[in-house]
N, C-alpha and C positions, 0 to 999 in steps of 0.2 A: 635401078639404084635403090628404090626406098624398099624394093625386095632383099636387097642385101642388109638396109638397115637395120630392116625388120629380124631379119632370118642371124643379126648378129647379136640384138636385143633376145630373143628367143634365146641362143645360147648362154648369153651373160644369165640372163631370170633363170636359166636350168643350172650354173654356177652358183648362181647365191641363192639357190633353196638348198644346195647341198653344203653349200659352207653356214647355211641356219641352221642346217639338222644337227651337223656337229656340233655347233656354239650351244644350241638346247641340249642337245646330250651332254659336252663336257659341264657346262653350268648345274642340267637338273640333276647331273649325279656327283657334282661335288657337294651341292646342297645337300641332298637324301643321305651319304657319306657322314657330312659333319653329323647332322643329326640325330642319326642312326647312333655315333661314335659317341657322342656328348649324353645321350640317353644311356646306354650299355654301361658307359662311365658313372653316372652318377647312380644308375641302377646298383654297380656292384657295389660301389661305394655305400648304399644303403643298406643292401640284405647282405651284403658279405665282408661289408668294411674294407674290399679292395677293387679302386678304380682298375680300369684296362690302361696298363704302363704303354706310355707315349702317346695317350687320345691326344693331349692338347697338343704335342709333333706335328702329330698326323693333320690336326687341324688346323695349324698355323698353315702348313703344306698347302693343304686345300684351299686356304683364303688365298694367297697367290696364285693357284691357278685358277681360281673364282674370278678374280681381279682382273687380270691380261687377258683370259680368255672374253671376259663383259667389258672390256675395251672395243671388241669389235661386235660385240651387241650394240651396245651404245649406240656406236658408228650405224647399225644397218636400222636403228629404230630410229635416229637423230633425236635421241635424248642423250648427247655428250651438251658438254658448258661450249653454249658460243658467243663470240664477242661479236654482238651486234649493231653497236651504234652507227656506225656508217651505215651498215648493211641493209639495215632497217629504216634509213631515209632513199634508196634506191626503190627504184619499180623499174619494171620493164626489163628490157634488155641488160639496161646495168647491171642492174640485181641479178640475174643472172650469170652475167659475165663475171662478177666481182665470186658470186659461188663456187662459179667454176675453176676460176683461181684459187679462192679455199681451200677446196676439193683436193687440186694439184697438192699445193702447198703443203695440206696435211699428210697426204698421200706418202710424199716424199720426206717428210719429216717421221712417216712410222717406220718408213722401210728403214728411215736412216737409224732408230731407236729399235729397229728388228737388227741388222747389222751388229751393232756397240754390243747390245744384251746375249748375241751370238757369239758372239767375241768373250764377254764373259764368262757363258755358260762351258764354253773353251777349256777358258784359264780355271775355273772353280773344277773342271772334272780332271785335267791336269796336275793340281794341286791334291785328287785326292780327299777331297772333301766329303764328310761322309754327317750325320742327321747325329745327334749325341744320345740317345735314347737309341732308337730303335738301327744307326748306323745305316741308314739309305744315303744310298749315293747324292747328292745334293744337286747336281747336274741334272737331273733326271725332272727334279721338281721343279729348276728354273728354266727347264725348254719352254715353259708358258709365259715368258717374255718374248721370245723373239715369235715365237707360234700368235699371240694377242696381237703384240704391235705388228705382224705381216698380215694377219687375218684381216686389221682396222686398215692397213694399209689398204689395201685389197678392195674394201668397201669404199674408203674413197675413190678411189679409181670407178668403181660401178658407180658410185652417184657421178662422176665426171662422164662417164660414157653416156648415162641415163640423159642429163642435160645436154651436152650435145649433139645426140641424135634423135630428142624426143622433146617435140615444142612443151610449152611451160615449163614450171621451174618445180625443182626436184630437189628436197633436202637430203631423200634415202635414195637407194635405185629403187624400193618399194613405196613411201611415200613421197607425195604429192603436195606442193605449199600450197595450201587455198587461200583461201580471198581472207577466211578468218583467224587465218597464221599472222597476218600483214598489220601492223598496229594501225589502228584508225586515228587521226591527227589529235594530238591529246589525250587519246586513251589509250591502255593498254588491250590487246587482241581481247576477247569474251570479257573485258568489262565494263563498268557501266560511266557513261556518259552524264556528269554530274554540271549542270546549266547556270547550277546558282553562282554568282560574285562572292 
């Protein structure tokens, strides 16, 4: 049994190193993109007095797929906004359990925001919708809604698997809550403990 645990964990960690390599790739080349774009732009705009027609398009484009795709960064680094206050007077199994339900819960609320945004991307390339500069199909640029929210879907699932088939508690499938994630009574985690009245 804990061979199969293990050997199921093994597949999941070889899943989400390939759904990181894509997230790094789509994020560091819409970055290098913009940058590249907004340089070129302002460069022609210097020595030639003429920007590159549609940079700001093309980089509006990019920040949304910047956006939905680092949804499911977020997700696999656990630097998304969490509502902690319950969560953070549990220990133990609780805390665990109550993550684990998180997990679900988010899980099921990306697919259902991968779904809707699928659903749009539908209706927007049915319509014909096209970029007003440069005329790109608009459909094309917002696949990085439902590709983001299934991605982050995705990762919460992997931290719901990580936690219940791997004792302690797991905020990513790849990190680990330690002792100094945990708020100490009165303080906040890495800060300092102030004695005076």
């Amino acid at each position: 049994m804990k061979f199969a645990f293990n050997g199921l964990l093994a597949v999941l960690a070889v899943f989400d190193r390939a759904i990181g390599v894509l997230e790094r790739l789509v994020i560091g080349a819409t970055v290098l993109a913009m940058a590249f774009l907004m340089s070129a732009h302002v460069v022609g705009q210097l020595v030639f007095d003429q920007g590159i027609p549609g940079s700001y398009e093309v980089t509006e484009m990019l920040i949304v797929v910047m956006t939905f795709v680092g949804v499911s960064y977020a997700a696999r680094h656990a630097r998304h906004i969490r509502m902690s206050a319950l969560y953070e007077q549990l220990s133990g199994a609780p805390r665990k359990g109550l993550l684990m339900l998180i997990c679900a819960g988010t899980a099921a609320l990306m697919f259902y925001f991968a779904w809707k945004s699928g659903q749009y991307v539908l209706e927007i390339q049915g319509r014909g919708r096209v970029s007003s500069s440069l005329g790109l199909p608009m459909w094309i640029v917002y696949l990085a809604l439902p590709a983001g929210f299934g991605l982050a879907g995705v990762q919460y699932l992997l931290t719901l698997a990580r936690n219940a088939l791997t004792p302690g508690i797991w905020r990513s499938f790849n990190e680990r809550e330690t002792y100094s994630d945990v708020p100490v009574h009165g303080t906040e985690a890495g800060g300092s403990h102030d004695d005076r009245a």
